[in-house]
N, C-alpha and C positions, 0 to 999 in steps of 0.2 A: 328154394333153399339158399341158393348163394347171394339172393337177394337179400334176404333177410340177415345172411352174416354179415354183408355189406353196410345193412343199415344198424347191426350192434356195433359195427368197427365204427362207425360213423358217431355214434354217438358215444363211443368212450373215447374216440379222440375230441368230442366237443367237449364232455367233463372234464377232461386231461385240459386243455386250451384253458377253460375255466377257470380252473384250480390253479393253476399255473398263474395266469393273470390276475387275480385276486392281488387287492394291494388294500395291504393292514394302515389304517389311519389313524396319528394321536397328534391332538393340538392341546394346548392353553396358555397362562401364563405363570412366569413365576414372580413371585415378588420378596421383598422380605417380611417378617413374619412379625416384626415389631410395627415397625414405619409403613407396610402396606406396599413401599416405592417399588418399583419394575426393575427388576434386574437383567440389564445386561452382558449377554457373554456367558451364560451359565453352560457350562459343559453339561451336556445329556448324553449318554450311551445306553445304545439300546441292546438288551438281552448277552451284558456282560461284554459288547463289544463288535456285535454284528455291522452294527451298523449309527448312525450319530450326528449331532447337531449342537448347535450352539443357540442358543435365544437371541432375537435379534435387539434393538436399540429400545425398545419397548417392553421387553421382557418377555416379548410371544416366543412362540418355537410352532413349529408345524414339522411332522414325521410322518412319512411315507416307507412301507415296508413288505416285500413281499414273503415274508412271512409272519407269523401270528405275533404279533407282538407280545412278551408275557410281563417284561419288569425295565424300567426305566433307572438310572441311577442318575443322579444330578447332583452338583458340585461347583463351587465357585469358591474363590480365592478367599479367605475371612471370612466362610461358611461353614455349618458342619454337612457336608456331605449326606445325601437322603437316595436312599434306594425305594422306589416304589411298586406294588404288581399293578399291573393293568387289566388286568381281566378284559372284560370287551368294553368298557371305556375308550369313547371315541374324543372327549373333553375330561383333559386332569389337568387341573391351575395347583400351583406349589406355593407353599410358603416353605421359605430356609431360613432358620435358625442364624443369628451368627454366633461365630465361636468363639471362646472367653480367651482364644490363646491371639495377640493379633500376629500378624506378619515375623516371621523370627529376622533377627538380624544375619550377617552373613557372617558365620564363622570359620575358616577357613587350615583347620589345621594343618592340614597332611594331604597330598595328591592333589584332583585336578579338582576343578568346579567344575559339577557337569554340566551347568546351566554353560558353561563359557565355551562348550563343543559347539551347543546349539546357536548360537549367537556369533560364533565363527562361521557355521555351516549358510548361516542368513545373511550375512556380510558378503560371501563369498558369490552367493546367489541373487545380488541386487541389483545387477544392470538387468535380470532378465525378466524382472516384476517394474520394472521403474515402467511410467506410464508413458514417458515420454519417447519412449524406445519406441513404440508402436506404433509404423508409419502412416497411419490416420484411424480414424475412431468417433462415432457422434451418441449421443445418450440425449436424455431428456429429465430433468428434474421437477421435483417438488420439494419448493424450499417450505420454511414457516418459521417465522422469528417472532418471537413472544419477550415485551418487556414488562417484567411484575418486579416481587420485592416480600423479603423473606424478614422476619420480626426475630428478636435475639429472642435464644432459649433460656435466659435467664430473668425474661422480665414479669412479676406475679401482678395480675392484674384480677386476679379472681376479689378480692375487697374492692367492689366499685364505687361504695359511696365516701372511699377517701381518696379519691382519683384527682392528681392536680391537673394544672389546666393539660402540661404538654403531654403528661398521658390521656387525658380525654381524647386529644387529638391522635395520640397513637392508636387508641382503640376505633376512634373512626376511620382511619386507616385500614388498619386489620379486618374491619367489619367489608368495606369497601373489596378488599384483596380476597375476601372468600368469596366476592360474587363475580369479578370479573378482573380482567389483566389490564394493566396500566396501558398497553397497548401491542397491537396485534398485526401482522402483514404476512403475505401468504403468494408467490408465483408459482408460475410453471414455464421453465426454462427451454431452449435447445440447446446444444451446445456441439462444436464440431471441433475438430484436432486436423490438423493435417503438418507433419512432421513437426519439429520442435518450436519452430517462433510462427506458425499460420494460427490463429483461430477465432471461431465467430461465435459468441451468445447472445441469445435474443430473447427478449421477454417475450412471452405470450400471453400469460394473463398474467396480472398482478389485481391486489384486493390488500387496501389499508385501511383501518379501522382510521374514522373519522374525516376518511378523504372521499369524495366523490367521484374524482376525477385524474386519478395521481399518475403523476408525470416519471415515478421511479419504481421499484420494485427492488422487491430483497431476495440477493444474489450472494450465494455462501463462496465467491469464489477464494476469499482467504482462507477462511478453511478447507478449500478442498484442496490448495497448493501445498498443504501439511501434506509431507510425504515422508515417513519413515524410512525411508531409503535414500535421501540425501543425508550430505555428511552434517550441511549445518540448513535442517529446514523451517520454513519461514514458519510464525507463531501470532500471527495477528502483529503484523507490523516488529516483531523480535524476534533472533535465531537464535534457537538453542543447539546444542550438539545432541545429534540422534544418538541413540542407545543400539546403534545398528552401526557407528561408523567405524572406522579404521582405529583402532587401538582403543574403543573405547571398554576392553574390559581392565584395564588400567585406570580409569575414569568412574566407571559406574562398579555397584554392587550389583550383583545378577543373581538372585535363587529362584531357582526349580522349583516351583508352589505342587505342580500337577501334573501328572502326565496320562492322558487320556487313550484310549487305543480304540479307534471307531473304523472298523474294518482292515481295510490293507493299510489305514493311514496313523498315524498317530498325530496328536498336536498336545505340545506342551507350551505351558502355560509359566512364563516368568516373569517376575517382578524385578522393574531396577527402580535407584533412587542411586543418587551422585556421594561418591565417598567420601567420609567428613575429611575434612581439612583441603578437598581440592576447590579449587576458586575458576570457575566457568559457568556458564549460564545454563544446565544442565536440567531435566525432566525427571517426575519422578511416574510409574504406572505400572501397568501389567503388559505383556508381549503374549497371543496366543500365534505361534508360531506351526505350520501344519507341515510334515516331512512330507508331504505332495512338491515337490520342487522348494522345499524349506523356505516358504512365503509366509508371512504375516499375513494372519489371518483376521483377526481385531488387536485392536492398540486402543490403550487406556494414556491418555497421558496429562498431569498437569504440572503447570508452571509451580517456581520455589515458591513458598509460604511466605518471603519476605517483597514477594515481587508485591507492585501498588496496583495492578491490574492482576487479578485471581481467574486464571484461564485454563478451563479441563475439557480436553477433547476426546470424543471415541469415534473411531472408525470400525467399521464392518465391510470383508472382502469377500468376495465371491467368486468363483471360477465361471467363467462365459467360455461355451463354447465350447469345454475341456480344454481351451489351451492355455486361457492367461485368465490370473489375478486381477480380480478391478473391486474398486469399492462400488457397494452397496448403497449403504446409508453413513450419515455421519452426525455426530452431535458435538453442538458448543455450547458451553455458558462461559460469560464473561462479566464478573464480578471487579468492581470499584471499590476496594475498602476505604475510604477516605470518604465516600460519598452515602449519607441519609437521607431520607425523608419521612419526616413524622417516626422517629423511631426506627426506622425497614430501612434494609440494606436493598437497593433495584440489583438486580441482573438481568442481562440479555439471555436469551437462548434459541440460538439453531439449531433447526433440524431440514436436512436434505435427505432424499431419497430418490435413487440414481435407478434410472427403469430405461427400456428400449437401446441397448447399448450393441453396438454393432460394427464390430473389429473391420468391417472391409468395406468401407463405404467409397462407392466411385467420388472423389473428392478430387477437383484441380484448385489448381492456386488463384484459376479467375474466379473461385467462387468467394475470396476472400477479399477485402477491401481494408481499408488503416481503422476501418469502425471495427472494432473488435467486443463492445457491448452494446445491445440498442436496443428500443424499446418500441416492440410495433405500436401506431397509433392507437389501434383499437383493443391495446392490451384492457385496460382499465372497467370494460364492458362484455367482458366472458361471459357464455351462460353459465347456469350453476349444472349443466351435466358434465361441461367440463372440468371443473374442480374435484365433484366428485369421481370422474374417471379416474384423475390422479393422486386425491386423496391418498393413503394408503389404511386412514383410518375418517369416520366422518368426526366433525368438529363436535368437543364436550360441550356440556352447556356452560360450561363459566366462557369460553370460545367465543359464542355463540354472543352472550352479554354482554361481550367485550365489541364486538361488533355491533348491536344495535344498540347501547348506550352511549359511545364513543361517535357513531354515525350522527346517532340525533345531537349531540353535544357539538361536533363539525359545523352541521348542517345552522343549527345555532348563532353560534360563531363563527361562522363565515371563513373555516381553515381552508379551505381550498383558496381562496384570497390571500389569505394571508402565505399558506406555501408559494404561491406563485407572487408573492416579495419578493420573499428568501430570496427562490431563485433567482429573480433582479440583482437584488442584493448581492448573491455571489459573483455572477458574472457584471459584478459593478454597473448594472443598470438597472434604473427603477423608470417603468413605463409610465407613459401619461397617455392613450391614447396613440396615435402611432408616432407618437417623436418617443425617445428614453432620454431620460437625463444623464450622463458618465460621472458614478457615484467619485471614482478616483479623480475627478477634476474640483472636488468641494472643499477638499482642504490637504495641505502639504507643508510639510516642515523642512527646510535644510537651513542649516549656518550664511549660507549664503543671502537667501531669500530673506531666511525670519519665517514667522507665520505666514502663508500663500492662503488667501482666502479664491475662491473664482467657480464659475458653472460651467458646463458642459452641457451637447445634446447632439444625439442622432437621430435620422428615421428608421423607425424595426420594423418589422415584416410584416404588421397587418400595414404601413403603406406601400412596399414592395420589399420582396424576396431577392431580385436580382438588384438592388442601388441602395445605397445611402450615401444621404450628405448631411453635413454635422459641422460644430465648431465648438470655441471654449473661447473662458475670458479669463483670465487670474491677476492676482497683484498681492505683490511679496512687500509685507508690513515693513521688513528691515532694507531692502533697498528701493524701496518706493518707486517699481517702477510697473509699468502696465504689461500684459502676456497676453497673445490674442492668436487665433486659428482658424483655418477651415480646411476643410477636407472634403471629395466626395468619391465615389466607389462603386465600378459597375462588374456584376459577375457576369462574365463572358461565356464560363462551361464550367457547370459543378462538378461533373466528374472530377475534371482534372484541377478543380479551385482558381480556373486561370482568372484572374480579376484585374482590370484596369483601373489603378488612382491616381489621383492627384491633391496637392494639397501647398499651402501656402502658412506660414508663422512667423511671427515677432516671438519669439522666448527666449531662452538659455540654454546653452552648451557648455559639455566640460570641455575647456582648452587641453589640447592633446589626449583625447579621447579616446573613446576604441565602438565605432558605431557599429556591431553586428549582426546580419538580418538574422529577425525569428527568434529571437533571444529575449525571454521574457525574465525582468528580476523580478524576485520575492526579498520583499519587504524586510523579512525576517534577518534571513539567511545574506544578503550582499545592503549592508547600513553605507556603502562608502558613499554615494550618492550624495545621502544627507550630509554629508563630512566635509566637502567640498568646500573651501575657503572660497574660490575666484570662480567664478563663470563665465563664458562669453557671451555678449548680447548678439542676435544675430536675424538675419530678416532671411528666410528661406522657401524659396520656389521648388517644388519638387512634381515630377512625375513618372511613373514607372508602371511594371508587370509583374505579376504575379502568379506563382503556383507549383501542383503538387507534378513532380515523375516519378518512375519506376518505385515507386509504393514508398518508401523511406526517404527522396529527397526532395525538399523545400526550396523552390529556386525564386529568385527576384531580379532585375534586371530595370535599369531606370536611368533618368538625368536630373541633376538637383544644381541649381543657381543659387549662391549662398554671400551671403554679406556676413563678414566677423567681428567683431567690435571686441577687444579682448579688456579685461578689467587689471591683470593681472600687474603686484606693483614692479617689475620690470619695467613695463611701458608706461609708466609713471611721467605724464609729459610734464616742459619746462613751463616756467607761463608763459601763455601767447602762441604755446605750440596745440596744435590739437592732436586729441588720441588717434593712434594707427585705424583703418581701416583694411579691411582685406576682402578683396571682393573675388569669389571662386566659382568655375563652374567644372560639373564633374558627370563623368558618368561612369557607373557603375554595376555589376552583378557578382553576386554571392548567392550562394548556398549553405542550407542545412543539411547534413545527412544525418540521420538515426537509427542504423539497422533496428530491426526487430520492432520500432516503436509500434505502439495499436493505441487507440483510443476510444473514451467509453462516450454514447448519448444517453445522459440521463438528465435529470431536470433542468430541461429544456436548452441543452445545453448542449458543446463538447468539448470533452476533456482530456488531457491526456494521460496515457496508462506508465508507472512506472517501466525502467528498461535495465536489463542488465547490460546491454552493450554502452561502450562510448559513443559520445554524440561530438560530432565535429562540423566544423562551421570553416568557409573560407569567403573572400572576398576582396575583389578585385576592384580597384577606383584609378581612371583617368583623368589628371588633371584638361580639361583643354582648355584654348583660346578662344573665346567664346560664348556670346549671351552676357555682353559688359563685364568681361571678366576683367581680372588685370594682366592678364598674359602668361600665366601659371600654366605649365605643362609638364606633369611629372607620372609618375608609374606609384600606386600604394596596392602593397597585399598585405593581408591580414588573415590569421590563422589561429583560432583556439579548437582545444580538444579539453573535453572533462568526460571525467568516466568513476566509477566503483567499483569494487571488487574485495570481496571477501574470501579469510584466510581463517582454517579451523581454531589457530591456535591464539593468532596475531588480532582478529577483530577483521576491523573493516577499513580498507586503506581509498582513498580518492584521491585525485589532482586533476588538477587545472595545469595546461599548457597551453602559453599564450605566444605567439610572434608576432612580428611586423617589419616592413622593410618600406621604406619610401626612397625613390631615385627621380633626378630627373631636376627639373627648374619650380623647387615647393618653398612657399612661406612657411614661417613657423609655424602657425596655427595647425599646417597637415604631421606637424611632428607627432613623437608618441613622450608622454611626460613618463615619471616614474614608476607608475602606478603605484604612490604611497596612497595609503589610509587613516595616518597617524592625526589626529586633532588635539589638540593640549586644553579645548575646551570640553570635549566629550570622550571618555574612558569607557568606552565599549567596543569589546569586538566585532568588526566590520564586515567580517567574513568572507571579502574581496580586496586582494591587492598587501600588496606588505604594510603588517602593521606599525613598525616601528621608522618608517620613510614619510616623510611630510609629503602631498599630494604631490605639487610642482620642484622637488626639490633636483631634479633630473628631466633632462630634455632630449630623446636620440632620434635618431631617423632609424634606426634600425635594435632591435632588442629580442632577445627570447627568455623568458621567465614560466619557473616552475613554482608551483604552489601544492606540495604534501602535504594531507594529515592522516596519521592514523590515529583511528578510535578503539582502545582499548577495553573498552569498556570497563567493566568492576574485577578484571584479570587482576589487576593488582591492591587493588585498595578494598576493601569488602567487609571491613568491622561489624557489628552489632550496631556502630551508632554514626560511624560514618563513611557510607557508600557511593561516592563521588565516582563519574567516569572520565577515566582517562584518557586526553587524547592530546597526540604529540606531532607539532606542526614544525615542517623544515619548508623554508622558499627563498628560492634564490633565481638571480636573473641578473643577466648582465647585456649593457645597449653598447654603442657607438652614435657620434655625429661626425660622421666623415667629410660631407659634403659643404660647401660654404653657404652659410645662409646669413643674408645681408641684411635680415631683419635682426639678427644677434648681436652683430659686432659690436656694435659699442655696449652691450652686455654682460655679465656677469653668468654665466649656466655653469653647469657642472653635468658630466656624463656618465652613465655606466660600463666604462671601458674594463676597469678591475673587478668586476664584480661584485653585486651587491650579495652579502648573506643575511637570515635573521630566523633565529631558532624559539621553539614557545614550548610550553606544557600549559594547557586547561587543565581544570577540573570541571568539570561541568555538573549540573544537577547535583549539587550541595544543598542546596535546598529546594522540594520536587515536589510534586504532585503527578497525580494520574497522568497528566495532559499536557505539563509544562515544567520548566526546570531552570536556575540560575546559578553560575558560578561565576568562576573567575580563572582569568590567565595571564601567563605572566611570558613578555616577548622577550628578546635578546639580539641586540646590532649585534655585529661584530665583522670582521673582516680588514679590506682597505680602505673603507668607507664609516668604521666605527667614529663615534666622535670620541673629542679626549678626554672627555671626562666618563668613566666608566657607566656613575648613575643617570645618565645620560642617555645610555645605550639599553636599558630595560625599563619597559614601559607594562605597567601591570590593567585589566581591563575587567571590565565585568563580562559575561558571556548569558544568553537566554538559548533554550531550548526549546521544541516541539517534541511531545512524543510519538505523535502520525505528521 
């Protein structure tokens, strides 16, 4: 008998256990009910509030309940709200309706805005969601970037037999666009954090439609750098001001759309868009905000209507662990309105999906290196189990089309050839076998020269990994003279980059120069180069060392033998006299430092990664007696610092700080000139050095100069018709020649002892597109150094911009 009661108790505690653990199951999707599309973010509550969910990026939802499920309600912002039962429906897909009312505006008579508590309550709560707080963290991604192209709703094509030419062509477009995507690419990432400036992503697989072999893969790391919890966060290359930051309920409209209650938690749901008549770069979307630690829960957000690049982002967060917020998944399109084809608008679209995330990963800082994106060799050759593992969905069949018709079209066309140009192309070499040609040695323009026509070559690594030797030959049409080189290069230890060169030249120098190690120009952005009146000719012997320490600093170290030959008309000889010569010998070491820099390997290449810190450069040269010198012995250091930094309200400020100091027994040629940029034959901004100073029009052994600009962007100026960006340049510097130098005296120079000033306003991007921009700016001397005629002293220029 007690056996047997034993074994009743036994078994109503299994049906108890049972019952207990039973867990009620509903998935589908929802979409909308016209267009069919997938909706995102839809609020779902279950059985009036037990419990709840949101649909994710795709418009799925999965709900899990331990209790019976009876009635779903589901709701989204510019929907009519649908209440559904479930009976034992284990699969229910929605369609919503949208509703005739849209978005109301904010009307604001009397009392507070409640939307503006919650939006206070999540400001207040943002260092302890921001991801960067979290002193390390690694996940794993699955990106997919899709480039297709969307036909206007307004175009009637149904009468085809009066079809002219350029809509035939847009219907075979169209016909084209329903069977597969203009193009297609797909990785699967690592990724690791360890505190605020460590971290490392690596491709694992990558898979591009029409490549066989592809040297890169698609990496959503600008979009994931969108963080609604900064005050002003990055946007594909522009910052807007978050709808989260310090006073922006002064800035933005906020309504309350929703307000959800899914167990102990609630999440409300507001909409902002930037107040008419205010002028900042501002976002318009939805906020599903969860009272769970008052975190952003998804974020809808896109750029103004007027901007040239049409960019809409969603994110999706999710609690890890119960303790922290992290995102999920995330989606981008990025639309060109200026840009057709055959009729259709392209767009880009991203989509990442953020899986294996693990807040305490044993992470040291030896596991990070200055490569902070790279591409394992055998990403390109995954099997297909692994795709599918990371999948989170398998590929449709237009996917699918876009890949085997694009593949065979490659294979065709020989695109893997032709990608690996490009990449020549960018890193300015084009291979022949294992010498490369040096693209930037084929032609060259400055005032000086004229036209420079001349070749270049090195050896690249299918003849060795550890040397190259290499040289050039050029000749400048307007001073008819010959340029020749060689150089060669042994890597001693990769780790550390330590490299031993040498190298020998007949070329040109600017007189009073400023030679910096590791200091690369762009073309673009520093034209003074090309501006340059006078060169010196010079014959140079150089050898030295090379390499990387302690993770950010770039060191050099070396001796160079140098002959000067100065053209400048100062030394304008008598007849019968010959021009000055200066024969130098030096040795020198400098450094780069760049906190925080990282750098990306990708085709075939590396690169380096934007940085918010300052980058500072110094460098130390000894005149000595020595190697057929003339006897020259003197002490030169050299010091620039440039840097960025942006202000919510003010834009974006940058300078350049430049000095130099030379002591000791120096020729002029080791002096520092004015650093002017002014040409009276070319009216374009230089973007190095004072615009409104003639290059040599000052001579110091000792100077420090400042170079301000702030970019205001369309803060001020922001019409309907013309939206010019503003930005407002101050530089000023002043030198000394203290010392005697016997190359001067019978001379005429003039020195920066009073100080030079000179003040600008640009306008930039007056006239723009997606990618590119032109304006104008207008400089202003003034000071002790103004000349006397006032028009004189303002020099107006044209100005180009880059939008990446």
């Amino acid at each position: 008998m007690p056996t047997l009661r034993l074994l009743l108790l036994l078994q109503l505690l299994l049906c108890t256990v049972t019952s207990l653990a039973q867990v009620y199951n509903v998935q589908g999707t929802v979409r909308d009910a016209n267009t069919r599309e997938r909706l995102p973010f839809v609020s779902i509550v279950v059985n009036g509030g037990e419990t709840g969910t949101t649909s994710n990026l795709d418009g799925q939802y999965q709900l899990r309940h331990n209790r019976p499920i009876t009635s779903l309600r589901f709701s989204y912002v510019g929907y009519n709200p649908q209440t559904v039962p479930v009976d034992s429906l284990s699969q229910l897909d929605i369609l919503l309706r949208p509703s005739a009312a849209q978005l109301r505006e904010v009307v604001i008579r009397s009392g507070i805005n409640p939307a503006h508590r919650i939006i206070q309550l999540a400001n207040q709560n943002r260092d302890r969601h921001r991801l960067e707080n979290i002193p390390a963290y690694t996940y794993r991604t699955y990106n997919k970037f899709i480039l297709t192209a969307n036909a206007p709703d307004d175009l009637d094509l149904r009468d085809t037999l009066r079809l002219a030419e350029q809509d035939s062509s847009f219907l075979r477009m169209r016909n084209l666009l329903t069977r597969q995507h203009l193009f297609l690419m797909e990785s699967i990432t690592d990724y690791a954090q360890l505190g605020k400036n460590l971290s490392k992503e690596t491709i694992l697989a990558t898979r591009v439609s029409g490549l066989q072999q592809p040297s890169f893969g698609v990496v959503a790391a600008e979009a994931r750098e969108f963080s609604v919890y900064d005050d002003m966060p990055v946007f594909f290359g522009k910052r807007y001001l978050s709808p989260l930051s310090n006073g922006s309920t002064k800035r933005y409209d906020f309504v309350l759309q929703e307000t959800a209650v899914v167990g102990a938690d609630t999440v409300f749901i507001i909409s902002y868009a930037p107040q008419p008549g205010k002028n900042f770069n501002g976002l318009k979307g939805l906020l599903y905000i969860n009272s769970d630690g008052w975190a952003v829960q998804n974020v809808l957000a896109e750029s103004h209507a007027d901007d040239k690049r049409g960019l809409k982002l969603q994110q999706q967060f999710v609690k890890v662990d119960n303790r922290q917020w992290f995102p999920a998944e995330l989606d981008v399109e990025i639309t060109v309105q200026q840009i057709y084809m055959r009729g259709h608008q392209p767009y880009g679209h991203i989509r990442t999906y953020i899986t294996n995330v693990n807040l305490g990963p044993p992470l040291r800082r030896s596991d990070f290196g200055v490569i902070a994106l790279e591409q394992r060799p055998d990403a390109w050759r995954q099997p297909e189990q692994l795709w599918q593992q990371y999948r989170p969905d398998s590929l449709s069949s237009k996917e699918q089309t876009t890949y085997q018709r694009l593949d065979s079209v490659g294979q065709a066309q020989k695109l893997d050839r032709t990608i690996r140009t490009m990449e020549y192309l960018m890193a300015k070499q084009l291979p022949i076998g294992p010498i490369s040609l040096d693209m930037n040695r084929l032609l060259k323009v400055s005032r000086f020269e004229g036209l420079r026509l001349g070749i270049g070559a090195h050896t690249n690594s299918l003849l060795s990994e550890r040397f190259t030797v290499g040289g050039y030959w050029g000749y400048g049409l307007r001073d008819m003279e010959h340029k020749y080189g060689a150089d060669a290069a042994v890597k001693l230890h990769k780790p550390s980059e330590l490299t031993l060169s040498v190298a020998y030249a007949e070329d040109v120098e600017e007189p009073g120069g400023r030679r910096i190690p590791f200091r690369e120009r762009s073309l673009l952005s520093d034209l003074r180069p090309v501006l340059l009146p006078n060169l010196d000719y010079t014959t140079q012997r150089s050898a030295g060392l090379s390499g990387r320490m302690l993770r950010y600093v770039q060191w050099q170290a070396g001796i160079r033998q140098e002959q000067r030959r100065p053209t400048l008309p100062l030394f304008t000889p008598e007849s019968g006299i010959a021009a000055p010569e200066f024969n130098l010998a030096e040795a020198r070491a400098g450094l780069r430092f760049a906190y925080g820099e990282q750098y990306m390997q990708l085709f075939n290449r590396t690169m380096p990664m934007p940085s918010r810190y300052p980058v500072l450069w110094l460098q130390y040269t000894k005149g000595i007696d020595a190697l057929e010198s003339d006897g020259y012995t003197y002490n030169k250091f050299d010091l620039r610092a440039e840097g960025s930094f942006r202000q919510r309200s003010l834009g974006e400020t940058s300078f350049v700080l430049a000095g130099g100091f030379v002591q000791g027994d120096a020729p002029f040629v080791t002096l520092y000139n004015g650093y002017g940029s002014y040409s009276s034959s070319y009216n374009v901004y230089a973007g190095e050095g004072f615009e409104t100073m003639r290059p040599y029009e000052f001579f110091s052994d000792r100077y420090v100069a400042l170079f301000l600009r702030q970019d205001l962007g369309k803060r001020l100026l922001n019409t309907k018709l013309f939206k010019p960006d503003l930005v407002l340049v101050q530089n000023m510097g002043i030198g000394d020649l203290r010392q005697s130098i016997p190359d001067l005296e019978p001379l005429e120079y003039s020195n920066m002892r009073k100080g030079f000033f000179e003040s600008g306003l640009m306008l930039n991007n007056i006239i723009s597109s997606a990618f590119s921009g032109v304006g104008v700016g207008a400089f202003y001397r003034y000071g002790p150094y103004a000349l006397p005629q006032a028009k004189d002293n303002l020099k107006l220029k044209l100005t180009a911009t880059l939008a990446f």
